[in-house]
C-alpha positions as CSV (number, residue, x, y, z in Angstrom):
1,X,11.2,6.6,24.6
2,X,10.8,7.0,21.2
3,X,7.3,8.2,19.6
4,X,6.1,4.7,17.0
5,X,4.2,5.8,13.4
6,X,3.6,4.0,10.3
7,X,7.3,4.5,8.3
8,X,9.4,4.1,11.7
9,X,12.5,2.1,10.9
10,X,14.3,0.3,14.0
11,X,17.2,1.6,14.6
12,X,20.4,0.1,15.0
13,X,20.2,-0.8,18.5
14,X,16.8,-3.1,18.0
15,X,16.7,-6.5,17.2
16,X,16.3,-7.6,13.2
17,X,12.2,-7.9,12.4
18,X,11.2,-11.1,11.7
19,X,10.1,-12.4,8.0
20,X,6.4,-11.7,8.8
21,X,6.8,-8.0,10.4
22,X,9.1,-7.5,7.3
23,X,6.6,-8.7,4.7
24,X,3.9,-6.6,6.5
25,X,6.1,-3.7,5.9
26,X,6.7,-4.8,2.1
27,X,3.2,-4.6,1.6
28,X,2.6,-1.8,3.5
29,X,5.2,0.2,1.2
30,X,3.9,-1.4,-1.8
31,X,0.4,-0.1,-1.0
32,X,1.2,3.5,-0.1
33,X,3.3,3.6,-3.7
34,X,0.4,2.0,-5.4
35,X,-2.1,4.6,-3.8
36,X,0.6,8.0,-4.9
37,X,0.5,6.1,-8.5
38,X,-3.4,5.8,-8.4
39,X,-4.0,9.3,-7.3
40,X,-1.2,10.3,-10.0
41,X,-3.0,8.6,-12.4
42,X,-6.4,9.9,-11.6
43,X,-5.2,13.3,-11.8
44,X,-3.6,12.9,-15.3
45,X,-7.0,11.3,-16.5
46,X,-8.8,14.7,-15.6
47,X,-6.3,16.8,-16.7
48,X,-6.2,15.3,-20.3
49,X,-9.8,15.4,-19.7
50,X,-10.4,19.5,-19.2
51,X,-7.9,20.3,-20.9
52,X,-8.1,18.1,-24.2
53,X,-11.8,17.4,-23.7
54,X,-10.7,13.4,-23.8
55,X,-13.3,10.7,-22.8
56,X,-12.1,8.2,-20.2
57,X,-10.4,5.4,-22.1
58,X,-8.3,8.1,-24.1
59,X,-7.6,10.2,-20.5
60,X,-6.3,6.7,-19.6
61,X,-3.8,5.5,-21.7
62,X,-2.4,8.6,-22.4
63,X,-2.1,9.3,-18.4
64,X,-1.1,6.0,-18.2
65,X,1.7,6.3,-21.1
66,X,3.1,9.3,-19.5
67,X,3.2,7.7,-16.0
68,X,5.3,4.8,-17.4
69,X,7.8,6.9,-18.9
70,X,6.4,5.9,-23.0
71,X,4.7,9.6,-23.9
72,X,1.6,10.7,-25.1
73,X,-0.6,8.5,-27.4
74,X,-2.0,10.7,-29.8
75,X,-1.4,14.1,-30.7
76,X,-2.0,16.8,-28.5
77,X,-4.5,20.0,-30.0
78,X,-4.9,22.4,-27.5
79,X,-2.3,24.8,-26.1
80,X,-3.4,24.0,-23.0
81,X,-3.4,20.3,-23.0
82,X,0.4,20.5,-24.7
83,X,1.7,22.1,-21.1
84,X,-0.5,20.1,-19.3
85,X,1.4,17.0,-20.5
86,X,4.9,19.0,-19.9
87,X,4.6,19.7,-16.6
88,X,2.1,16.4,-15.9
89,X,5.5,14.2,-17.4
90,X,8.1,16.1,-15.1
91,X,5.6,15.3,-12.0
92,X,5.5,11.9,-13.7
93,X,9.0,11.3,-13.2
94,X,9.3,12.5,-10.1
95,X,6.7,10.1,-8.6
96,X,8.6,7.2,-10.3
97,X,11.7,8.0,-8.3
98,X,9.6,8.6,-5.2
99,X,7.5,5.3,-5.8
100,X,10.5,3.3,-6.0
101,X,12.3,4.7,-3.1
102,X,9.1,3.6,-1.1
103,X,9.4,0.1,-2.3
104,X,12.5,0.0,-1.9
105,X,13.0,1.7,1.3
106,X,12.8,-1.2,3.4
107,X,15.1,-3.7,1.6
108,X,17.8,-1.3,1.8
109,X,17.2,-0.9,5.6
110,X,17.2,-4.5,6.0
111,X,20.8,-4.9,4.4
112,X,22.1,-2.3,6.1
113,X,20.7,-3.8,9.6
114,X,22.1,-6.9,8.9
115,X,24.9,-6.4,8.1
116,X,25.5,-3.4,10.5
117,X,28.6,-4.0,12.5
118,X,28.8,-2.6,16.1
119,X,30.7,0.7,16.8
120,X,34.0,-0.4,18.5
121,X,34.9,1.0,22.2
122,X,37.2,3.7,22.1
123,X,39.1,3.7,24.9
């Protein structure tokens, strides 16, 4: 018997899920990417914070501006703050393509059940 956890798919041998189990799972997915982008976020904040000596709003959108993929706001003074954005933008990518594979995750797998056709018998 196969251990159960939180991101188990069904395999190919178990029935479909139904609408409800799969929304559940939608949202479930959408609120574990939200939470990585929240903590992402949060930790750009107080970087551009200790190492730009930013107040909150400006730790925001410039966080926020580099978590979408648009850049920094304003310009950047301090040595420290320039490679903080660097490496804080390649991170930044990174949890984009890891936030949309979460989404997405269970779409996919619900095609590819679907549409799954049985092995044939080899005889």
């Amino acid at each position: 018997m196969r251990k159960k956890h939180a991101l188990r798919f069904e395999s190919k041998s178990e029935p479909l899920l139904s609408r409800a189990q799969f929304a559940g799972r939608m949202v479930r997915n959408f609120g574990l990417a939200s939470a990585l982008v929240a903590v992402s976020l949060l930790a750009g904040m107080l970087g551009y914070h200790l190492t730009e000596g930013m107040d909150a709003v400006d730790s925001f959108v410039n966080a926020a501006m580099i978590l979408s993929g648009m850049g920094p706001m304003g310009e950047l003074k301090t040595t420290g703050g320039k490679l903080f954005a660097g490496f804080y933008a390649l991170y930044s990518g990174l949890v984009l393509v890891l936030a949309s594979g979460v989404v997405l995750a269970p779409v996919v797998h619900r095609m590819l059940h679907r549409f799954h056709v049985p092995d044939e018998e080899k005889g």
